[in-house]
BAGUFI-432714 format. One record per residue: residue in three letters; y, z, x of N, C-alpha, C, O in turn. Coordinates in Angstrom, 3 decimals, decimal comma, padded with zeros to 6 digits, always signed. Layout:
! residues N
DRENDO/r/n_y/n_z/n_x/ca_y/ca_z/ca_x/c_y/c_z/c_x/o_y/o_z/o_x
DRENDO/ALA/Y/Z/X/Y/Z/X/Y/Z/X/Y/Z/X
...
This chain:
! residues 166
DRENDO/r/n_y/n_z/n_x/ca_y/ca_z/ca_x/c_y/c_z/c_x/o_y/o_z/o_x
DRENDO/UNK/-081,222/-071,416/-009,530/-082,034/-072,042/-010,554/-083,521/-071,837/-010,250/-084,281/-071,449/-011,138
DRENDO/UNK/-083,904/-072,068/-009,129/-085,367/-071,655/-008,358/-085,794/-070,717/-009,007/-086,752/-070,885/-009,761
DRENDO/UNK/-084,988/-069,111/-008,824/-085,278/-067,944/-009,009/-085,238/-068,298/-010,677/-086,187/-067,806/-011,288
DRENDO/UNK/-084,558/-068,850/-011,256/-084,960/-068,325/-012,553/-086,280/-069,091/-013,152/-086,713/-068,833/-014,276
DRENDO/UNK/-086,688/-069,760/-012,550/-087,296/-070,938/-013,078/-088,607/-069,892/-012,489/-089,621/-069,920/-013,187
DRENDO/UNK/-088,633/-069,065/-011,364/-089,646/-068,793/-010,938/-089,685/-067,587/-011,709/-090,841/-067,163/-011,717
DRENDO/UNK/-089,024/-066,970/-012,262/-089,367/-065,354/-012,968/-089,325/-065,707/-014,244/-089,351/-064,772/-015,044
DRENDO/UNK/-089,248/-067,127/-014,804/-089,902/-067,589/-016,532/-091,015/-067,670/-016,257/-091,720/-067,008/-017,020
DRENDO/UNK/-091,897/-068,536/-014,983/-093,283/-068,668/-014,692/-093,926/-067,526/-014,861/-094,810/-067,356/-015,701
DRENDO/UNK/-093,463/-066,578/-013,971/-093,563/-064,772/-013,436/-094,200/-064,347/-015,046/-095,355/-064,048/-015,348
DRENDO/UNK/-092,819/-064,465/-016,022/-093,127/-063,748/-017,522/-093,971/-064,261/-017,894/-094,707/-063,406/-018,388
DRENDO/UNK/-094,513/-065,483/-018,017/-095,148/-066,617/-018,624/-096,529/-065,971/-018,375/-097,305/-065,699/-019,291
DRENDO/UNK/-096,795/-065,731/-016,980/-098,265/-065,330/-016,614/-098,390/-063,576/-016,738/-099,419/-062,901/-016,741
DRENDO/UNK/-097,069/-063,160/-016,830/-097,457/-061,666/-017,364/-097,911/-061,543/-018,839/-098,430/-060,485/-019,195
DRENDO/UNK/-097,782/-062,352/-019,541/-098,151/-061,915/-021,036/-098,964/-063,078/-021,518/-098,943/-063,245/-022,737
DRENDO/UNK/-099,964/-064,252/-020,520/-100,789/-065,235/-021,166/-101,437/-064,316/-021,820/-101,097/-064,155/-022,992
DRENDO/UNK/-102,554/-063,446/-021,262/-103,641/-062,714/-021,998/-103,349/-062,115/-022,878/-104,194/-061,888/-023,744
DRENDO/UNK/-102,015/-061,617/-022,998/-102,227/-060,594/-024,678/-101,964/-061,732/-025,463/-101,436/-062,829/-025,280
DRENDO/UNK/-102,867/-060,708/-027,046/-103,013/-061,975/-028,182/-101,322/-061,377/-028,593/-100,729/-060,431/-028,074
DRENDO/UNK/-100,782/-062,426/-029,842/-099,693/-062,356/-030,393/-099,415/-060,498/-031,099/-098,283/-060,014/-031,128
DRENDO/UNK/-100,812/-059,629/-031,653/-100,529/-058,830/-031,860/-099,775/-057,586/-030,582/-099,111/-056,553/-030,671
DRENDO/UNK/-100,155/-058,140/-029,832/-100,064/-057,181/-028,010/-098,361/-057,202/-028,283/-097,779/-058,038/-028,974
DRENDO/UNK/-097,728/-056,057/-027,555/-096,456/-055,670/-027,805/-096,203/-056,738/-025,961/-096,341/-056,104/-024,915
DRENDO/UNK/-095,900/-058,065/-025,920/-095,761/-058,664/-025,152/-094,255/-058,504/-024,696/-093,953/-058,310/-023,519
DRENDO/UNK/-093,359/-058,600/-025,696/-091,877/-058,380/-025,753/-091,606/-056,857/-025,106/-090,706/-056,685/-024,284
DRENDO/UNK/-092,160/-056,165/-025,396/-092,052/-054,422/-024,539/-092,326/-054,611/-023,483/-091,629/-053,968/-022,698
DRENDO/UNK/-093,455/-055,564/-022,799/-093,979/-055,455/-021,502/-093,149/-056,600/-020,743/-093,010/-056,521/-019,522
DRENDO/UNK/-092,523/-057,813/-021,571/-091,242/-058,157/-020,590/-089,973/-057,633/-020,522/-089,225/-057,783/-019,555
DRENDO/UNK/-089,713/-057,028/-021,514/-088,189/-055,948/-021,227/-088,401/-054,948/-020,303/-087,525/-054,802/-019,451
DRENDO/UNK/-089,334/-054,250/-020,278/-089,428/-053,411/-019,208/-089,819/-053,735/-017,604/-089,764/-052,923/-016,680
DRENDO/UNK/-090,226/-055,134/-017,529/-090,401/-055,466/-015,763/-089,171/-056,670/-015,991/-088,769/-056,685/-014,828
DRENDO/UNK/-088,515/-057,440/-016,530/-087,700/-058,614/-016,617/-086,477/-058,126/-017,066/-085,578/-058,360/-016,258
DRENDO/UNK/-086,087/-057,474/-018,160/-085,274/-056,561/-018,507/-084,944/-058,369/-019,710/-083,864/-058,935/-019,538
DRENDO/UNK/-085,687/-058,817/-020,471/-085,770/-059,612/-021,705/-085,839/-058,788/-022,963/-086,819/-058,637/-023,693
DRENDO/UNK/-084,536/-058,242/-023,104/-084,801/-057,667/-024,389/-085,176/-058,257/-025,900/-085,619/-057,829/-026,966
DRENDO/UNK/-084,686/-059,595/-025,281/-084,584/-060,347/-026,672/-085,764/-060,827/-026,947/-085,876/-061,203/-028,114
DRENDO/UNK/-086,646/-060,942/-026,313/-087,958/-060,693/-026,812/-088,385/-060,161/-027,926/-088,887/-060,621/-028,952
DRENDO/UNK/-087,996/-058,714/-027,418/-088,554/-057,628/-028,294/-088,668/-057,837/-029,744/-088,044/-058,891/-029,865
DRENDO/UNK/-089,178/-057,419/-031,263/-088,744/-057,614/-031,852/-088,139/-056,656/-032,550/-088,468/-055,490/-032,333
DRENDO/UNK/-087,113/-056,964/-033,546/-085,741/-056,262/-033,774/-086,428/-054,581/-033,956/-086,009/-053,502/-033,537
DRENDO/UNK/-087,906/-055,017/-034,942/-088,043/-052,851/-035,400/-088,360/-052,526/-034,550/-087,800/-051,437/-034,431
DRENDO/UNK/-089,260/-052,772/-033,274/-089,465/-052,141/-031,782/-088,467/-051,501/-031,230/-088,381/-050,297/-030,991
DRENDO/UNK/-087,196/-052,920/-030,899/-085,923/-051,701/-030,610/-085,563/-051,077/-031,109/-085,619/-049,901/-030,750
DRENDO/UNK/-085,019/-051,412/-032,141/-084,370/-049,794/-033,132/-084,931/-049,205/-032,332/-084,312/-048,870/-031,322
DRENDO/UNK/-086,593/-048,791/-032,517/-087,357/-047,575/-032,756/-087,010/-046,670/-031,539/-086,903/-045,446/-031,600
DRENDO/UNK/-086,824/-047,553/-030,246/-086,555/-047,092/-029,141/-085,445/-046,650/-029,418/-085,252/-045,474/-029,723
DRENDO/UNK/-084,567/-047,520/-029,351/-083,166/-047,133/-029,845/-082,372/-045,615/-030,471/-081,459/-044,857/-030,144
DRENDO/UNK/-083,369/-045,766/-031,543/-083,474/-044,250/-032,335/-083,885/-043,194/-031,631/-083,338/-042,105/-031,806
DRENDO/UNK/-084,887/-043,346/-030,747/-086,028/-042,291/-030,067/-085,094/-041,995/-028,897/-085,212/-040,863/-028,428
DRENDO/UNK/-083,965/-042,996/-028,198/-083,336/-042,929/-027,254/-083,620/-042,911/-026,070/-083,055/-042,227/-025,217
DRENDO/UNK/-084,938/-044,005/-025,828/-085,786/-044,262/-024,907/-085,030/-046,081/-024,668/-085,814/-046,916/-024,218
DRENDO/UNK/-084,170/-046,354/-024,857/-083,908/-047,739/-025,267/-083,561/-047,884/-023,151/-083,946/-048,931/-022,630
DRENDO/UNK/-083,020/-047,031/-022,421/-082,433/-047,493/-020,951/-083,743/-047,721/-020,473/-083,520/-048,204/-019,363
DRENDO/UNK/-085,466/-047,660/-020,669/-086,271/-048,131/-020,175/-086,698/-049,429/-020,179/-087,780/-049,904/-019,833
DRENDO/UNK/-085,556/-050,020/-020,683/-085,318/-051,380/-020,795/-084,030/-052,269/-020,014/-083,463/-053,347/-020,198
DRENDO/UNK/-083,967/-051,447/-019,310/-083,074/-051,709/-018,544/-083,064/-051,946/-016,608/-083,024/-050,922/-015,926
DRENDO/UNK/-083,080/-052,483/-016,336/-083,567/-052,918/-015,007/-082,726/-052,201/-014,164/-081,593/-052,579/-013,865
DRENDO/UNK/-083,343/-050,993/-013,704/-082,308/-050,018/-012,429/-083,030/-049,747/-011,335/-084,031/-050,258/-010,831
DRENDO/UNK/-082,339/-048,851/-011,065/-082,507/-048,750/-009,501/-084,310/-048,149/-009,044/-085,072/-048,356/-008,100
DRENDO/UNK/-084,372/-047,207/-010,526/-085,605/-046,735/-010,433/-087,019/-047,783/-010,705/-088,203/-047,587/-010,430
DRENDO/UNK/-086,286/-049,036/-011,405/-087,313/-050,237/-011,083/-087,365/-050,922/-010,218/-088,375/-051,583/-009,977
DRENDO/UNK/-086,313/-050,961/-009,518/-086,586/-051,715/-007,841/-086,695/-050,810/-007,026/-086,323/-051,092/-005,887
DRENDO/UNK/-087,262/-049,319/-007,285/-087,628/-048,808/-006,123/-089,383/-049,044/-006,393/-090,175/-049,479/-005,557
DRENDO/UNK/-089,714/-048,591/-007,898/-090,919/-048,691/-007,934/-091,505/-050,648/-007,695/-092,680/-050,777/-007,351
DRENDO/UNK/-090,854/-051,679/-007,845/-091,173/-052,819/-007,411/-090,885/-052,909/-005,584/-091,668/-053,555/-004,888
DRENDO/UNK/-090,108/-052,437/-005,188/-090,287/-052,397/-003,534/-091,210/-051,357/-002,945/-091,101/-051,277/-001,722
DRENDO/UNK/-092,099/-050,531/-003,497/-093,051/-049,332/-003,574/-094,281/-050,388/-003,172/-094,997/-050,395/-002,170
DRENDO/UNK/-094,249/-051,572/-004,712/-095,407/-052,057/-005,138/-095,941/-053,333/-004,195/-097,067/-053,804/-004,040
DRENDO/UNK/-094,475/-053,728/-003,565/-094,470/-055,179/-002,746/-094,748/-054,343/-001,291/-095,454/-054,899/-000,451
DRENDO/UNK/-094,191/-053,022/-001,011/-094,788/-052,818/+000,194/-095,961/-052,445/+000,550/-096,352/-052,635/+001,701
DRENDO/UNK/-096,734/-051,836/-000,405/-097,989/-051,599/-000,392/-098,938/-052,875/-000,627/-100,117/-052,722/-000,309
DRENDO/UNK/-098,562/-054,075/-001,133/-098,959/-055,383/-000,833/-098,965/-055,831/+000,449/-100,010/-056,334/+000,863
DRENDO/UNK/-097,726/-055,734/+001,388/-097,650/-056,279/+002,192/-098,254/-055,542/+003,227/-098,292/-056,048/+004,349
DRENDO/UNK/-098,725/-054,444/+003,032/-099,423/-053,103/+004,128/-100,454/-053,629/+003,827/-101,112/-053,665/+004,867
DRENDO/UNK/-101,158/-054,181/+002,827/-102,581/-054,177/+002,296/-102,622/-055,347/+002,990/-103,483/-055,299/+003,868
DRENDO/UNK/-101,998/-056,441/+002,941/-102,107/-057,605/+003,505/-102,343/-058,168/+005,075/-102,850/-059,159/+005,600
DRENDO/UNK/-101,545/-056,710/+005,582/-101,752/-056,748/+006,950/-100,988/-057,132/+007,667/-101,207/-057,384/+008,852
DRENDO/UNK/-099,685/-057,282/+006,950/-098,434/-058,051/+007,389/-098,241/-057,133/+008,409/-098,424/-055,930/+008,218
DRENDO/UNK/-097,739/-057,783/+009,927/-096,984/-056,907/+010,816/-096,028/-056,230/+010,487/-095,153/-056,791/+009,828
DRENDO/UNK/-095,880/-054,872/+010,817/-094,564/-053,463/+010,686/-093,121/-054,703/+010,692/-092,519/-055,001/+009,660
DRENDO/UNK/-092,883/-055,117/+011,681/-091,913/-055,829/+011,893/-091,508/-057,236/+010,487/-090,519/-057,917/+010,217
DRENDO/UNK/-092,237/-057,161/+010,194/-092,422/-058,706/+009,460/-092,083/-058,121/+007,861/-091,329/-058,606/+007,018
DRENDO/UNK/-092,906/-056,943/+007,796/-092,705/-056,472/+006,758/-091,912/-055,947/+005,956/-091,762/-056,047/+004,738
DRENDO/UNK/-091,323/-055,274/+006,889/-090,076/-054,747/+006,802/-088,840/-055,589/+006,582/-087,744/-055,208/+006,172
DRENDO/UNK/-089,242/-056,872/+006,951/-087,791/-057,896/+007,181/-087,735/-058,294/+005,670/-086,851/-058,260/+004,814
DRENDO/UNK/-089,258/-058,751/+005,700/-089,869/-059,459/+004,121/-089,366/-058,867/+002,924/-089,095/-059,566/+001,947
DRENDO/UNK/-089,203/-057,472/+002,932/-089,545/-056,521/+001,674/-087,763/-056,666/+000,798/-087,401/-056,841/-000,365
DRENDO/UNK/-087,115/-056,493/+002,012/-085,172/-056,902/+001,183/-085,129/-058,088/+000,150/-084,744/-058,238/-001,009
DRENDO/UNK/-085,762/-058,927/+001,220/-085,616/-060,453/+000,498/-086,460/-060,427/-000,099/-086,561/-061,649/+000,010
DRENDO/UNK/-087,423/-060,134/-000,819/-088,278/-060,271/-001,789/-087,972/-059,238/-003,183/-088,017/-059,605/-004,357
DRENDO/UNK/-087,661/-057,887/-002,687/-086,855/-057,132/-003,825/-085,642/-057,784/-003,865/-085,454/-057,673/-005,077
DRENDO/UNK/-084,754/-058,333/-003,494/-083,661/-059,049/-003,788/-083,678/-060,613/-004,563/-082,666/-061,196/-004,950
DRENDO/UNK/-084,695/-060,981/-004,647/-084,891/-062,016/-005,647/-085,473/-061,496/-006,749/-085,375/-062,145/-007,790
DRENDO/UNK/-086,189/-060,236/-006,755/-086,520/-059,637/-008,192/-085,122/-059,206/-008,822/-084,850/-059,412/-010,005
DRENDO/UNK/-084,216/-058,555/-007,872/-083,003/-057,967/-008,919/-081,955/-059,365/-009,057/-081,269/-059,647/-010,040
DRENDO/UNK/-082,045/-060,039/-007,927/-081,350/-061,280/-009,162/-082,084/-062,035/-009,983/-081,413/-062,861/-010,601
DRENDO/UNK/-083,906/-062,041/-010,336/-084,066/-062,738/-011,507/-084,044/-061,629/-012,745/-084,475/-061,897/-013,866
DRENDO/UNK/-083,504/-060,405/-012,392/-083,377/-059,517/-013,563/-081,624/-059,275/-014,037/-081,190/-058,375/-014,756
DRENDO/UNK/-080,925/-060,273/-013,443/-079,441/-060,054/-013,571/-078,558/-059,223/-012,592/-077,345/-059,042/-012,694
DRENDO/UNK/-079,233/-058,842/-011,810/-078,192/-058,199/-010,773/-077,329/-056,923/-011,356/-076,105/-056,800/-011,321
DRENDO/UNK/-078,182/-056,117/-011,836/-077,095/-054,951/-012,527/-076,632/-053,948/-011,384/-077,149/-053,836/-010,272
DRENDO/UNK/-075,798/-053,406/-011,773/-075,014/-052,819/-010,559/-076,250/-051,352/-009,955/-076,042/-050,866/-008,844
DRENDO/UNK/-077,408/-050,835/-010,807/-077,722/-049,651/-010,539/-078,819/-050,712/-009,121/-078,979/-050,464/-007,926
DRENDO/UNK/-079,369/-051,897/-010,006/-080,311/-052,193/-009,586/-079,914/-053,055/-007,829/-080,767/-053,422/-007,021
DRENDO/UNK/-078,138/-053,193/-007,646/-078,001/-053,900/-006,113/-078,147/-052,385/-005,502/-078,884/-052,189/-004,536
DRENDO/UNK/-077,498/-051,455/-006,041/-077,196/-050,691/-005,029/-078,230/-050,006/-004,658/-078,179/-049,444/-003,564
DRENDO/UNK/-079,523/-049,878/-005,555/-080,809/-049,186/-004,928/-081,566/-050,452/-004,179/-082,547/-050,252/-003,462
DRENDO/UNK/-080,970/-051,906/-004,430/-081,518/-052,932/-003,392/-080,991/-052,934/-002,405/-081,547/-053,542/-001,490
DRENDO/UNK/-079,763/-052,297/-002,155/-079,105/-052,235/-000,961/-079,296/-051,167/-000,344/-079,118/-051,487/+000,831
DRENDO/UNK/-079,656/-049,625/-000,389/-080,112/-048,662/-000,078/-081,595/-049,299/+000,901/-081,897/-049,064/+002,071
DRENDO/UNK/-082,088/-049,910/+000,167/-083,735/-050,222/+000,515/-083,638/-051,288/+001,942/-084,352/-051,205/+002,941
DRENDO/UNK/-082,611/-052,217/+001,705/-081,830/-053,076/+002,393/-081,958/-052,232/+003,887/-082,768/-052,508/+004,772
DRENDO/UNK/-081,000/-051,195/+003,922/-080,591/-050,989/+005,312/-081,859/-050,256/+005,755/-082,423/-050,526/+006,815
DRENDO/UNK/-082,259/-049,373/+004,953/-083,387/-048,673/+005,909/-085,016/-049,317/+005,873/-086,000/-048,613/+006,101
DRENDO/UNK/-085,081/-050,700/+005,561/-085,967/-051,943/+005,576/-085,493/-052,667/+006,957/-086,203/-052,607/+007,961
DRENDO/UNK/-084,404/-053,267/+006,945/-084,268/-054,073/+007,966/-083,633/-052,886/+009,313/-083,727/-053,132/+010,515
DRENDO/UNK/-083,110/-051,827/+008,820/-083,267/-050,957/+010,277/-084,961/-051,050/+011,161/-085,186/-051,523/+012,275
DRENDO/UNK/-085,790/-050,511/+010,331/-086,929/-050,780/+010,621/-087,515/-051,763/+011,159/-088,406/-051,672/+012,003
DRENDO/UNK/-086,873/-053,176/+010,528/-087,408/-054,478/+010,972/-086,747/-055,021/+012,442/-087,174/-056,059/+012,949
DRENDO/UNK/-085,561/-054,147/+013,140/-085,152/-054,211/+014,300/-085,553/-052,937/+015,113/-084,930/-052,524/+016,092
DRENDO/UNK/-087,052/-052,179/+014,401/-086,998/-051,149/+015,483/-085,490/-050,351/+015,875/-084,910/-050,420/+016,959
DRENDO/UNK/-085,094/-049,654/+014,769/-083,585/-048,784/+015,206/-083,699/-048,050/+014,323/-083,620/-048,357/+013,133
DRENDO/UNK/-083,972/-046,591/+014,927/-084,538/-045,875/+014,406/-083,553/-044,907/+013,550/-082,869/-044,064/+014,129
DRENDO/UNK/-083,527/-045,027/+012,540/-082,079/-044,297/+011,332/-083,175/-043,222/+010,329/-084,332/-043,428/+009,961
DRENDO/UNK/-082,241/-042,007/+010,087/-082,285/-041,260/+009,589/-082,577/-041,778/+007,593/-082,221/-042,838/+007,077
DRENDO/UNK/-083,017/-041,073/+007,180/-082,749/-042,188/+005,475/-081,549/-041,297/+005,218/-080,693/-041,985/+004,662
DRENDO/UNK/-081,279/-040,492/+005,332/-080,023/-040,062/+004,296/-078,819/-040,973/+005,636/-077,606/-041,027/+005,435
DRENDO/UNK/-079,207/-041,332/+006,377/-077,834/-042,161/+006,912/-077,865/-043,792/+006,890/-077,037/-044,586/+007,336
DRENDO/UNK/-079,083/-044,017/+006,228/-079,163/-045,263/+005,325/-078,338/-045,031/+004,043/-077,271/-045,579/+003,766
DRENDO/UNK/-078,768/-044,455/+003,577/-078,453/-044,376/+002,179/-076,668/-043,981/+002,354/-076,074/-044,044/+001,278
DRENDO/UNK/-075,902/-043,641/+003,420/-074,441/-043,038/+003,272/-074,211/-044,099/+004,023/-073,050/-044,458/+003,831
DRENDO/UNK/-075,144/-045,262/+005,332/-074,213/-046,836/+005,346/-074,294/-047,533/+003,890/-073,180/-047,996/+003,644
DRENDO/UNK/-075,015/-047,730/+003,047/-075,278/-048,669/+002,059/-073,950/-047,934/+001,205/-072,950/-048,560/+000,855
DRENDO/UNK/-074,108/-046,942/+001,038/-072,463/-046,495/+000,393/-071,053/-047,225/+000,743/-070,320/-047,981/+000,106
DRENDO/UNK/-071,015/-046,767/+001,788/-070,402/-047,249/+003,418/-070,177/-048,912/+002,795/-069,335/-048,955/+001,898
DRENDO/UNK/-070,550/-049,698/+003,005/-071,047/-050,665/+002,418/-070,366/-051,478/+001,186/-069,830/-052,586/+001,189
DRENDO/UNK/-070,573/-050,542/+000,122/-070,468/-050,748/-001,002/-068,857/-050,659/-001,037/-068,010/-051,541/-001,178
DRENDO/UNK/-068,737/-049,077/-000,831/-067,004/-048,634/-000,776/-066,444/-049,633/+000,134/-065,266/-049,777/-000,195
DRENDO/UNK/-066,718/-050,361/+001,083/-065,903/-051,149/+001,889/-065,523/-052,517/+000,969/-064,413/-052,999/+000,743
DRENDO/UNK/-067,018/-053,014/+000,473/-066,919/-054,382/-000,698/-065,628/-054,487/-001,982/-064,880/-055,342/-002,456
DRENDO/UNK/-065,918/-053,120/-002,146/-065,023/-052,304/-003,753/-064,680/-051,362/-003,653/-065,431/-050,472/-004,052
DRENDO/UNK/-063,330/-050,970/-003,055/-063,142/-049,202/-002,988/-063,388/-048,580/-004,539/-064,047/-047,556/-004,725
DRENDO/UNK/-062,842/-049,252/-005,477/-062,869/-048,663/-006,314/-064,168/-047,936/-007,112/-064,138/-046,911/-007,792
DRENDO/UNK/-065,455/-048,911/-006,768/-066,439/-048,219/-007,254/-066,907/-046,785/-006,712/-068,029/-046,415/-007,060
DRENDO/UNK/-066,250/-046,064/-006,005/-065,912/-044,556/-005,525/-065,751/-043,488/-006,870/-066,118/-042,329/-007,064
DRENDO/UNK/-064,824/-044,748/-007,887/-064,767/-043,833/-009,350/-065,414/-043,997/-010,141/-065,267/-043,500/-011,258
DRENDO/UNK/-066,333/-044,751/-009,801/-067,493/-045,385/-011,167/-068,726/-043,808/-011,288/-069,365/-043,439/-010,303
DRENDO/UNK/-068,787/-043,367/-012,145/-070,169/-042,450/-012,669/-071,440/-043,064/-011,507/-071,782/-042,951/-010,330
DRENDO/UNK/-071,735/-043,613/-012,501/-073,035/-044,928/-011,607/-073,008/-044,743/-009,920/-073,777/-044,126/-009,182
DRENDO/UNK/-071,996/-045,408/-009,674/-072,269/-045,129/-007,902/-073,045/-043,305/-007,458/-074,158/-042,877/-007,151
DRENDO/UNK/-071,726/-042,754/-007,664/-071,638/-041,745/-007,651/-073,245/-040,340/-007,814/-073,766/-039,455/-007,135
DRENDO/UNK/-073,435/-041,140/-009,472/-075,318/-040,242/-009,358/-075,928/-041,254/-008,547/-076,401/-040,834/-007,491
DRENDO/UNK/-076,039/-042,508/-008,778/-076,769/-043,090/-008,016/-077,222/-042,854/-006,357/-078,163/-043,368/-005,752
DRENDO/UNK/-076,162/-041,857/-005,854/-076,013/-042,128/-003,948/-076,548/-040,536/-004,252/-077,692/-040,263/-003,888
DRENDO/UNK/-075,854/-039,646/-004,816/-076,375/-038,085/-005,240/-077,748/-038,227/-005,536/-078,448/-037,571/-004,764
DRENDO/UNK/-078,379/-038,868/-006,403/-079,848/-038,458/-006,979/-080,743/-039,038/-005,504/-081,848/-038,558/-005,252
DRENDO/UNK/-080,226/-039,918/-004,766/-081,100/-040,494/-004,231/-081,133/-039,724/-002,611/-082,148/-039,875/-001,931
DRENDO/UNK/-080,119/-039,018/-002,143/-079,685/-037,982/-001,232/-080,396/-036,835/-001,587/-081,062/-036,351/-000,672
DRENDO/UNK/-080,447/-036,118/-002,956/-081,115/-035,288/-003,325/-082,561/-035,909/-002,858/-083,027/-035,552/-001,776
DRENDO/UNK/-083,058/-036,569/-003,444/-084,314/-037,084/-003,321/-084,980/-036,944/-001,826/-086,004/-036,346/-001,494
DRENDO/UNK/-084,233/-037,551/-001,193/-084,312/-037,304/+000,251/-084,310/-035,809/+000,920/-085,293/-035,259/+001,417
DRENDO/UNK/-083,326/-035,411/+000,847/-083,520/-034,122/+000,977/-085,002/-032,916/+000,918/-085,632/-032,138/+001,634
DRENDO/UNK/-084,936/-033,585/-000,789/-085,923/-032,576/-001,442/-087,517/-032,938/-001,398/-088,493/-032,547/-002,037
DRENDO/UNK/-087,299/-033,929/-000,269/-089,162/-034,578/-000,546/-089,975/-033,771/+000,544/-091,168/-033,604/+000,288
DRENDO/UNK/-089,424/-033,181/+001,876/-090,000/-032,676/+002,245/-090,652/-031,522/+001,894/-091,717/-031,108/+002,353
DRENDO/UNK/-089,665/-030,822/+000,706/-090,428/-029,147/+000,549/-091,629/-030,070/-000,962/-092,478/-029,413/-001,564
């Protein structure tokens, strides 16, 4: 109840300043994932345009919100150790005040292991973060092994890894 009570405040102060004309409803569906905000011809329009999953709270928004909280907490001066512990539990109350969708645990859980590896000083590879958090997952639910979703989700983000050095 906390958490939700604290990410109505959260919306509340993201959209005081715009006047009623300001597309306020676009700018909480896309960080809150409140579609119902929106109003009805906005979506369509998305809808139609087939831009409508940017309204949708995934994995690629809790990477860019654990991006945004760690560079807070670097700016802040928070100790390596501290920070690292901080950053799970703080992206993990953003994806449960956004509903907990399945793209958005498992890129919180990705972030999870190679955050708090860090926060015990143990020094892990990321692509062997990212294949425990699998690890992980398949142990919780074998079955999500057949889900689409898992599946690009652990691929795009392995790729990613891979491909950041060149």
């Amino acid at each position: 109840r906390a958490l939700l009570d604290l990410r109505d405040r959260l919306a509340d102060r993201l959209v005081s300043n715009l006047t009623p004309g300001d597309h306020a409803g676009v700018l909480l569906a896309m960080t809150f994932g409140f579609r119902q905000t929106m109003p009805a011809s906005v979506r369509d329009a998305f809808l139609r345009s087939g831009a409508i999953h940017v309204f949708s709270v995934s994995g690629l928004h809790v990477g860019i919100v654990a991006a945004v909280l760690g560079a807070l907490l670097y700016a802040l001066a928070v100790p390596y150790r501290w920070r690292h512990a901080v950053l799970p539990i703080a992206v993990g109350a953003y994806v449960l005040m956004t509903g907990a969708a399945p793209p958005a645990v498992r890129a919180w859980l990705m972030i999870s292991v190679l955050s708090w590896s860090r926060a015990c000083l143990v020094a892990i590879a990321p692509l062997n973060g990212v294949a425990l958090a699998a690890i992980i997952l398949i142990g919780a639910q074998p079955r999500v092994i057949n889900q689409a979703g898992f599946l690009y989700s652990f691929i795009t983000v392995s790729i990613l890894i891979l491909g950041w050095p060149l």
